[in-house]
C-alpha positions as CSV (number, residue, x, y, z in Angstrom):
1,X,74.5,-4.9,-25.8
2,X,73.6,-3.4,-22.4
3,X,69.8,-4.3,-23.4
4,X,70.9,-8.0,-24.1
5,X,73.3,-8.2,-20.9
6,X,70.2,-7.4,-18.3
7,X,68.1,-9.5,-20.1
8,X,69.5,-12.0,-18.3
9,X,71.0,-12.4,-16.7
10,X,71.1,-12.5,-17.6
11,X,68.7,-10.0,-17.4
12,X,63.3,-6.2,-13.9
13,X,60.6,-3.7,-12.4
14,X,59.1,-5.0,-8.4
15,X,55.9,-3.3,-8.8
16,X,53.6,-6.5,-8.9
17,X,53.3,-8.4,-5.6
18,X,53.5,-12.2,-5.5
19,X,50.6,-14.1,-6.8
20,X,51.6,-17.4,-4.5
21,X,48.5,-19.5,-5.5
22,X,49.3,-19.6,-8.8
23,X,52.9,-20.6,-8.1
24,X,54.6,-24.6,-7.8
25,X,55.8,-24.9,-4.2
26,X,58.5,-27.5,-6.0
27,X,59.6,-24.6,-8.0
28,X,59.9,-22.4,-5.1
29,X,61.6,-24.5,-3.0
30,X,64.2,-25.5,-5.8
31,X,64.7,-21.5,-6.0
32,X,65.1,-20.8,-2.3
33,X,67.8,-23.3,-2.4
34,X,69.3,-21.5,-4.9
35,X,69.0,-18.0,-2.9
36,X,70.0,-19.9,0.3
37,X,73.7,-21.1,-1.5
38,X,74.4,-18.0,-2.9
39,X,73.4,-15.6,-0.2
40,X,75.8,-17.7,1.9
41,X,78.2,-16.8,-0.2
42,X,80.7,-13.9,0.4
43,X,81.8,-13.3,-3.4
44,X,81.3,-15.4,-6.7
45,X,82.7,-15.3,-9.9
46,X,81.7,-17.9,-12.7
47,X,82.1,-17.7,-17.0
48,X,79.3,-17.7,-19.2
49,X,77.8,-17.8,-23.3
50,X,74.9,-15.9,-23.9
51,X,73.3,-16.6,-27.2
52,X,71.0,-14.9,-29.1
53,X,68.6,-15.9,-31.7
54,X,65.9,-13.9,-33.2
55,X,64.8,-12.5,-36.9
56,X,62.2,-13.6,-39.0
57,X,63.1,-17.9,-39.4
58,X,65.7,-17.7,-36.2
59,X,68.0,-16.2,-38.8
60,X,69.9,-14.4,-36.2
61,X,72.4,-15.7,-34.2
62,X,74.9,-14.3,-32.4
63,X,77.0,-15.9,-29.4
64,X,79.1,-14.3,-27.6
65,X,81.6,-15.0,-23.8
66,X,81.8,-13.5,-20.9
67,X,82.3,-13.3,-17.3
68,X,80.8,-12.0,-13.8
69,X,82.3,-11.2,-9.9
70,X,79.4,-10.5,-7.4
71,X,80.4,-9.6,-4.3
72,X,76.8,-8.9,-2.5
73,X,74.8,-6.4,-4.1
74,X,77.9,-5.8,-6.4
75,X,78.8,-7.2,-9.9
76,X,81.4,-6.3,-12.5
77,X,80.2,-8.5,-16.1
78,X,82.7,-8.2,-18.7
79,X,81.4,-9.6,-22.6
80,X,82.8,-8.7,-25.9
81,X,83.8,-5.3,-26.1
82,X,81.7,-4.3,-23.3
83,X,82.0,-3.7,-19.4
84,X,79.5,-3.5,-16.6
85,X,80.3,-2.2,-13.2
86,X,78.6,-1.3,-9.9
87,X,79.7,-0.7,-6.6
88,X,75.3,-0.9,-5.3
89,X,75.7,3.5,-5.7
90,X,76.8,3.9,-9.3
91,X,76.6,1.7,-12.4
92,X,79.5,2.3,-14.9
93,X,78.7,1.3,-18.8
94,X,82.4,0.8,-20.5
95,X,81.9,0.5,-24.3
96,X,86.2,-0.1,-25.2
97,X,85.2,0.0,-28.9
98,X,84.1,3.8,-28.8
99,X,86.5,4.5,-25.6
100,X,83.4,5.7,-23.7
101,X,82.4,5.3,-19.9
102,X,78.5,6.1,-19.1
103,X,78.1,6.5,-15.5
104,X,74.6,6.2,-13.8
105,X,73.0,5.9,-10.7
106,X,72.1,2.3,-10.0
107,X,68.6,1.9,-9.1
108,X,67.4,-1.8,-8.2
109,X,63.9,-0.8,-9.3
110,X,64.7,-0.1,-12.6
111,X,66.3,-3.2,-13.6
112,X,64.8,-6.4,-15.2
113,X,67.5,-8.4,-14.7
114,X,70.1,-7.5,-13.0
115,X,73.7,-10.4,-12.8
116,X,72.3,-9.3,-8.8
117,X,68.9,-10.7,-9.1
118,X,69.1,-13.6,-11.0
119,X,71.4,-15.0,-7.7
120,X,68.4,-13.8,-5.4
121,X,64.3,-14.1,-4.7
122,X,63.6,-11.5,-7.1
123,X,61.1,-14.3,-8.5
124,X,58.9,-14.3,-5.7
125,X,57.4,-10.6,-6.4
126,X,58.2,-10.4,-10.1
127,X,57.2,-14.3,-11.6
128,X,54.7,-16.7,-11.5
129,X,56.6,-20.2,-11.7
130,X,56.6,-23.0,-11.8
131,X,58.0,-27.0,-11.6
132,X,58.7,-28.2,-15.7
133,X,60.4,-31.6,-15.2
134,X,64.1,-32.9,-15.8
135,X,66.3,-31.1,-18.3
136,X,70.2,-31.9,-19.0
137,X,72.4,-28.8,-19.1
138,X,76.3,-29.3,-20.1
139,X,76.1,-33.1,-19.4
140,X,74.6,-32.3,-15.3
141,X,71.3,-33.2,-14.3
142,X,68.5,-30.2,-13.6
143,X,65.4,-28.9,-12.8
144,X,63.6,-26.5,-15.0
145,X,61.9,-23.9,-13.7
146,X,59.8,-21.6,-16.3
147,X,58.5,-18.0,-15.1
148,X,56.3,-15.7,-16.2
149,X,56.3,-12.1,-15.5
150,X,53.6,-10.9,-13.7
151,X,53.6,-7.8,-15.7
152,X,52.4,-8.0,-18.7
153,X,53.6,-4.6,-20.1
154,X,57.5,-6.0,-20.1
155,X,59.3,-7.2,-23.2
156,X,60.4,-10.1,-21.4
157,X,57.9,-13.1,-21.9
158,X,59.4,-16.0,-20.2
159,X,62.2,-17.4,-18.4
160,X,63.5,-21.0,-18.5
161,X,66.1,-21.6,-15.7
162,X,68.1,-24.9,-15.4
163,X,69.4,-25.4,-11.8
164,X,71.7,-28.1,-11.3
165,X,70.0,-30.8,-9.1
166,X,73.3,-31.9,-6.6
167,X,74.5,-27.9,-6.1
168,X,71.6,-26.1,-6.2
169,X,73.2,-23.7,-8.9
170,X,72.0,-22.2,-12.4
171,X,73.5,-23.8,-14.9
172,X,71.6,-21.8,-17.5
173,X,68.6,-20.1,-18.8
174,X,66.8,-19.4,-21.8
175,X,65.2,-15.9,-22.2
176,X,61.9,-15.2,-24.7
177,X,61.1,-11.4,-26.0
178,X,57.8,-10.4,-26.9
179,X,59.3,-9.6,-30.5
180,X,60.7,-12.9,-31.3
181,X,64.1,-12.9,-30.0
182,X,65.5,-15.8,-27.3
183,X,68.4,-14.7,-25.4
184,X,70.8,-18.4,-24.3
185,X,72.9,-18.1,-21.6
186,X,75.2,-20.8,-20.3
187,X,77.0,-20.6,-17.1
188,X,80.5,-22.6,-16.0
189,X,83.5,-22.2,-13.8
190,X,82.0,-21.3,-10.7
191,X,84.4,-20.2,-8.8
192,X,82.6,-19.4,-4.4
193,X,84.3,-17.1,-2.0
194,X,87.7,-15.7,-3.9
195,X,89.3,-12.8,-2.8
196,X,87.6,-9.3,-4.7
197,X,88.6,-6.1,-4.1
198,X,86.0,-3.8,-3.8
199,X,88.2,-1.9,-6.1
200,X,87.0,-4.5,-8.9
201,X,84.0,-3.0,-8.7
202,X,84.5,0.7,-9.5
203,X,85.8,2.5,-12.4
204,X,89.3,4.0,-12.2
205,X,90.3,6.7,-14.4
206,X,93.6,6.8,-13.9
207,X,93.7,3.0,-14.8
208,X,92.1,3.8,-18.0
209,X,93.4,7.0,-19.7
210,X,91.6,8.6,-23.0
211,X,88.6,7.1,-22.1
212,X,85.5,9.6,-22.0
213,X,83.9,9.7,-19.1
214,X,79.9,10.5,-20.2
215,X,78.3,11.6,-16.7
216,X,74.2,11.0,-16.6
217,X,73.3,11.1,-13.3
């Protein structure tokens, strides 16, 4: 599940360095709008459905909800049974099911899509991209944007992101793996500027007892 969350979103290595002749300047400047909003903002939260479909014939389905709180470089995305935090230090992994916490040190470079980076211009050193056309997304108008990873060792083939036309926000993205699998996820209820503790983005052990805490740094 942690595999399928940062495929995202949602879903990141910044070894390659832009390639921007081989990239739409429609496509960038639909993205740096995006960047532009929601660095302006101070926190964000918003709902999502991220779907999966993969196996041999797109047998495989699976759908599940969720939700995310940025608050600058930190994000808390709760789905299913599942919880990830980080205050930007630490990144806490929160399996509920097994009643286990894995705590790690958050590392930016390590990431290939972090709920942080899809917000952000992580395209512009990671993606060639590019201008697709119009494209509906839950009833609104949008662009499509398709990228392409500039490193060709990733599992991650391409990216499809929607971005509403009138707010300059994803709506949604499709996700394609090298071995067949395409990640959907669907993004509502934004929700700009609400009051987050930074406390919402930390584990507390005293607010969850018998849970073990599994220490890898």
């Amino acid at each position: 599940m942690k595999k399928l969350l940062f495929a995202l979103v949602l879903g990141i290595g910044c070894a390659a360095q832009p390639v921007m002749a081989q990239n739409d300047t429609k496509a960038k400047t639909i993205l740096e709008a995006v960047s532009k909003k929601i660095n302006g903002l101070k926190t964000l939260k918003a709902n999502f459905t991220l779907t999966l479909t993969g196996g041999k014939g797109g047998s495989v389905k699976d759908s599940k909800k969720g939700a995310i709180a940025m608050k600058g470089q930190k994000y808390r995305v709760t789905i299913s049974n599942q919880e990830i935090i980080c205050d930007a230090k630490t990144v806490w992994t929160y399996n509920k099911d097994a009643k286990e916490v894995q705590v790690t040190n958050y590392n930016p470079q390590e990431q290939s899509m972090s709920p942080a980076k899809l917000f952000t211009n992580f395209y512009d050193k990671e993606y060639k991209y590019s201008y697709k056309g119009d494209t509906k997304e839950q009833g609104k108008n949008c662009d499509l944007i398709e990228l392409i990873p500039n490193d060709k060792s990733k599992q991650l083939s391409k990216i499809e992101l929607m971005v509403e036309k009138s707010s300059s926000t994803i709506l949604g993205g499709n996700y394609w793996e090298k071995n067949g699998n395409k990640y959907k996820i669907a993004i509502s209820n934004y929700k700009p500027n609400v009051d987050i503790p930074d406390t919402y983005f930390a584990w507390d052990t005293k607010q969850n007892p018998g849970v073990e805490v599994v220490d890898l740094r």
